[in-house]
Backbone as JSON Lines, residues from 0, in Angstrom:
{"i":0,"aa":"X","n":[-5.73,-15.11,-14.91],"ca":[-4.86,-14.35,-14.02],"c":[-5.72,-13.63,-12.98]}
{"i":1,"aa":"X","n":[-5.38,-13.49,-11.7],"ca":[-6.11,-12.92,-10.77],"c":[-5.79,-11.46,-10.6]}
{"i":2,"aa":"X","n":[-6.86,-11.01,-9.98],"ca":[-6.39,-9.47,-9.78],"c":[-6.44,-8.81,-8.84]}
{"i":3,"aa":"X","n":[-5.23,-8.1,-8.73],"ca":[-5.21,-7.08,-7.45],"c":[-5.87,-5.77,-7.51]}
{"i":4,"aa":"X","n":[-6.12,-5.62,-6.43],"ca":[-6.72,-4.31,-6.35],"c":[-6.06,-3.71,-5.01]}
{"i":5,"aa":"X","n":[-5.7,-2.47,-5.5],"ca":[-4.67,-1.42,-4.35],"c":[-5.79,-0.39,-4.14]}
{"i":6,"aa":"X","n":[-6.04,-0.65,-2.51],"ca":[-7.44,0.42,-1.96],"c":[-6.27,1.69,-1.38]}
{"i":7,"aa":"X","n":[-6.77,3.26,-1.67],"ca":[-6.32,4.13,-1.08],"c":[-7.26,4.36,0.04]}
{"i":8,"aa":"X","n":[-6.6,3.98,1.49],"ca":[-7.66,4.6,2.36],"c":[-7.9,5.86,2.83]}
{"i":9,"aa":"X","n":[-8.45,6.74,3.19],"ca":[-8.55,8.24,2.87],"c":[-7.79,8.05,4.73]}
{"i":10,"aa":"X","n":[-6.5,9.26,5.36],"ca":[-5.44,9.1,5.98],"c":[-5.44,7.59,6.81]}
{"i":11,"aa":"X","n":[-4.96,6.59,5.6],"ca":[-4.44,5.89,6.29],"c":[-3.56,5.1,5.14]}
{"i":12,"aa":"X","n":[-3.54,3.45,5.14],"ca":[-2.52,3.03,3.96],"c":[-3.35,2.73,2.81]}
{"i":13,"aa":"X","n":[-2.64,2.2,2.03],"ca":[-2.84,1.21,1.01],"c":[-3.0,0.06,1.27]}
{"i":14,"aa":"X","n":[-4.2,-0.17,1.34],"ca":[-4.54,-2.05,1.22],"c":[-4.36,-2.5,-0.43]}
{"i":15,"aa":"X","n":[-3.77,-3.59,-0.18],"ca":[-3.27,-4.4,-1.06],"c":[-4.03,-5.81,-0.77]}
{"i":16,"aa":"X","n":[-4.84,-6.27,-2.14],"ca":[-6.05,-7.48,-1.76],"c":[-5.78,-7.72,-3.12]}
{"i":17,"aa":"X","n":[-5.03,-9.35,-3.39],"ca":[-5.5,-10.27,-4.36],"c":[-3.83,-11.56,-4.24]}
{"i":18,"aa":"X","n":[-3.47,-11.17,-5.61],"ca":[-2.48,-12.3,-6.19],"c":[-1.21,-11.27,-6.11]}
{"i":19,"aa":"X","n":[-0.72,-11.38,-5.63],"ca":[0.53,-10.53,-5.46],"c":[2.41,-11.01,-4.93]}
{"i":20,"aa":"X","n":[3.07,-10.22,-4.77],"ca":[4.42,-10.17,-4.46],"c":[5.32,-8.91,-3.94]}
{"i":21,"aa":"X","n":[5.46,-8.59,-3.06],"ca":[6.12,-7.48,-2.29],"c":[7.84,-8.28,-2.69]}
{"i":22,"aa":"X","n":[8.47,-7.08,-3.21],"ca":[9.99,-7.67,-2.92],"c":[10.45,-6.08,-2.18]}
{"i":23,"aa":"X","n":[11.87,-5.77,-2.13],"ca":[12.76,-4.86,-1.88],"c":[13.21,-4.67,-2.61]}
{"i":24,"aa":"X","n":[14.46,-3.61,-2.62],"ca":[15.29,-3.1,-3.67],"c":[15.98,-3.96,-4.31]}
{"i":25,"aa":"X","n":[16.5,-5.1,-3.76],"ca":[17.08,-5.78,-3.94],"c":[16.42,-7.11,-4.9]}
{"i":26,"aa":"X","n":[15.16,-7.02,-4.92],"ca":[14.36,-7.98,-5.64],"c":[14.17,-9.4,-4.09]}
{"i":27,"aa":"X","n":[14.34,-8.88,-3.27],"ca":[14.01,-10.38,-2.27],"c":[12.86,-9.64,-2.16]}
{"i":28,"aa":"X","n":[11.89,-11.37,-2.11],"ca":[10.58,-11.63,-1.45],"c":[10.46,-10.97,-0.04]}
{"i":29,"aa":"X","n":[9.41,-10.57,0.49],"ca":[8.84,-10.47,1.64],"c":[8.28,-11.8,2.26]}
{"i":30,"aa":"X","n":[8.6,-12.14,3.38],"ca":[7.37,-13.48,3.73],"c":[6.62,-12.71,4.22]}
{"i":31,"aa":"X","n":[5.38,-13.38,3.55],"ca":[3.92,-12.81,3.58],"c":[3.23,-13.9,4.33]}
{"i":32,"aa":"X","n":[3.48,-15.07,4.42],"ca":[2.9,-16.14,5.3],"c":[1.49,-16.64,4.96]}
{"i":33,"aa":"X","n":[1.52,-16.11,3.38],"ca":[-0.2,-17.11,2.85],"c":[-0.89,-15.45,2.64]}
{"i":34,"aa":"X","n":[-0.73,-14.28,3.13],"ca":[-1.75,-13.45,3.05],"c":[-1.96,-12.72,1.88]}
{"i":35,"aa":"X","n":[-3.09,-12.75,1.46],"ca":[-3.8,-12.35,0.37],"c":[-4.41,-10.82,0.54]}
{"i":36,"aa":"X","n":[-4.06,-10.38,1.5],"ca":[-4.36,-8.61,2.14],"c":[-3.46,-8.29,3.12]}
{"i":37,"aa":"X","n":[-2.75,-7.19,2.64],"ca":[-1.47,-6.3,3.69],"c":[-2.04,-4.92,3.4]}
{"i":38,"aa":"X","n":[-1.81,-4.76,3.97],"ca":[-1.6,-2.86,4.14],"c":[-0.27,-2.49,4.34]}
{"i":39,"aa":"X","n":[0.29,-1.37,2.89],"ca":[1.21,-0.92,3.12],"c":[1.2,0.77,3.55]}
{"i":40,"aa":"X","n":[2.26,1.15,4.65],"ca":[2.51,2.38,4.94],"c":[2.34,3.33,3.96]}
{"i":41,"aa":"X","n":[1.64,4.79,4.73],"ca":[2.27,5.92,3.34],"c":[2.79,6.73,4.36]}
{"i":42,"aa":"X","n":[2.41,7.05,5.46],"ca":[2.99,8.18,6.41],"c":[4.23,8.06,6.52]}
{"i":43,"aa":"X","n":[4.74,6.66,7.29],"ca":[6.1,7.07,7.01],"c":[6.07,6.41,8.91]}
{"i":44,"aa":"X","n":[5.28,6.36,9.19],"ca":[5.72,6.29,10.63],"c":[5.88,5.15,10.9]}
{"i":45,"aa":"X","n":[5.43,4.02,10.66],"ca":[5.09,2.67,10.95],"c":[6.62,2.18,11.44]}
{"i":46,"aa":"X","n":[6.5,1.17,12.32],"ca":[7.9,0.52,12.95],"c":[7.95,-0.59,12.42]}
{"i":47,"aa":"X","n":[7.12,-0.97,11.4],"ca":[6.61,-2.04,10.56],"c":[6.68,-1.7,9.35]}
{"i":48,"aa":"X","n":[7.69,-1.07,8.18],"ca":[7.05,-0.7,7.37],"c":[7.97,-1.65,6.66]}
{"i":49,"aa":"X","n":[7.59,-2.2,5.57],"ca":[6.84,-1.33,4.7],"c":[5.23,-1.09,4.66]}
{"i":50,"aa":"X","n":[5.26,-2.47,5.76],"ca":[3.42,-2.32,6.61],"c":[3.54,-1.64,8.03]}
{"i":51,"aa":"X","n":[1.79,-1.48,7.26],"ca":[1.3,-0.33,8.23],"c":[0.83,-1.25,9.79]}
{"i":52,"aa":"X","n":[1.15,-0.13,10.64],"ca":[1.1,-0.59,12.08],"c":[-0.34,0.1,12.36]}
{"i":53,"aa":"X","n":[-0.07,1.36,12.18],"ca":[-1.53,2.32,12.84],"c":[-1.3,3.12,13.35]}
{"i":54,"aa":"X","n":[0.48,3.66,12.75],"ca":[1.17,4.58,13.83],"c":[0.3,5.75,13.06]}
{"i":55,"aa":"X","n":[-0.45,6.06,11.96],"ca":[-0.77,6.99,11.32],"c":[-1.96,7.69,11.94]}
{"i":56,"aa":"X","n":[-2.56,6.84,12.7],"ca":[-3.34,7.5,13.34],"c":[-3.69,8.72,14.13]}
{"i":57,"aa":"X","n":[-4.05,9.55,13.59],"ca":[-4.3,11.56,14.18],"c":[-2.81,12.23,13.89]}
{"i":58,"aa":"X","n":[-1.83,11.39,12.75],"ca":[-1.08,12.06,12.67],"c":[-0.55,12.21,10.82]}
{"i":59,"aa":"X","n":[-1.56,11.74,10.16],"ca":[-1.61,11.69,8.68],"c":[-3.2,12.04,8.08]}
{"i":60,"aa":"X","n":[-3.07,13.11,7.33],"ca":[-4.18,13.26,6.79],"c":[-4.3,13.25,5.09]}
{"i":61,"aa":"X","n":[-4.7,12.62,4.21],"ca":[-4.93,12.51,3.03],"c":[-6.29,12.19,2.49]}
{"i":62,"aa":"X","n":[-7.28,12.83,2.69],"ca":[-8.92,12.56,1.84],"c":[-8.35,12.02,0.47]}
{"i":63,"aa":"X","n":[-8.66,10.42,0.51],"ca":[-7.99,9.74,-0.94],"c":[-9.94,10.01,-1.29]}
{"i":64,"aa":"X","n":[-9.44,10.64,-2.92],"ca":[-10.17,11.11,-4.0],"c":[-9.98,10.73,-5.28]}
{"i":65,"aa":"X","n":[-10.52,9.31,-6.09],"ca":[-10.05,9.08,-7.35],"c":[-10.18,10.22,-8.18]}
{"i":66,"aa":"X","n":[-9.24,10.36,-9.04],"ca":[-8.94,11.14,-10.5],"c":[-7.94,10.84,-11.18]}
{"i":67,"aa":"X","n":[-8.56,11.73,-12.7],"ca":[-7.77,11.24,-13.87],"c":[-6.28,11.51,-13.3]}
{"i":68,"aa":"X","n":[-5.33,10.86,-14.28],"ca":[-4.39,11.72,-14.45],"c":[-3.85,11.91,-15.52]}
{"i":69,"aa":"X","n":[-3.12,13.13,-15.85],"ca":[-2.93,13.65,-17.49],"c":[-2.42,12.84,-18.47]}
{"i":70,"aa":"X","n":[-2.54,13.03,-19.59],"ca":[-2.05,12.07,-20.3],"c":[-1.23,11.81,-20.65]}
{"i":71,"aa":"X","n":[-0.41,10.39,-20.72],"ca":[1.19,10.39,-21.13],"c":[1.57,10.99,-21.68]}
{"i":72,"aa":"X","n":[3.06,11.32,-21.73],"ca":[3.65,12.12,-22.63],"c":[4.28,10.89,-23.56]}
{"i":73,"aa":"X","n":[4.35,10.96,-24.22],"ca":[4.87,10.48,-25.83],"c":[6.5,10.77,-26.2]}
């Protein structure tokens, strides 16, 4: 099985790089057209979203910083 890996870019999107499937609420596919790397929106601005355009630019700030997070609750 191949693997994805979801990059947080510090203010900008989520790159999305491997074996994957974007649907909607609805469970429909996205055509992706063969691509094996998208970037999805987090700002919110994109006229493209659920991908990112670049509208985020000087107007989203997030320093992405890996950390834990607490432990499930049970």
């Amino acid at each position: 099985m191949a693997t994805t890996k979801l990059t947080i870019n510090s203010n900008g999107s989520v790159k999305v790089d491997g074996d994957f499937e974007i649907v909607d609420a609805q469970g429909n596919a996205y055509g992706l057209q063969g691509r094996t790397i998208v970037s999805i929106c987090r700002c919110g601005l994109s006229q493209n979203k659920p991908f990112c355009d670049g509208s985020h630019k000087g107007h989203f700030e997030h320093d992405a910083q890996a950390f834990d997070l607490p432990p499930k609750k049970v």
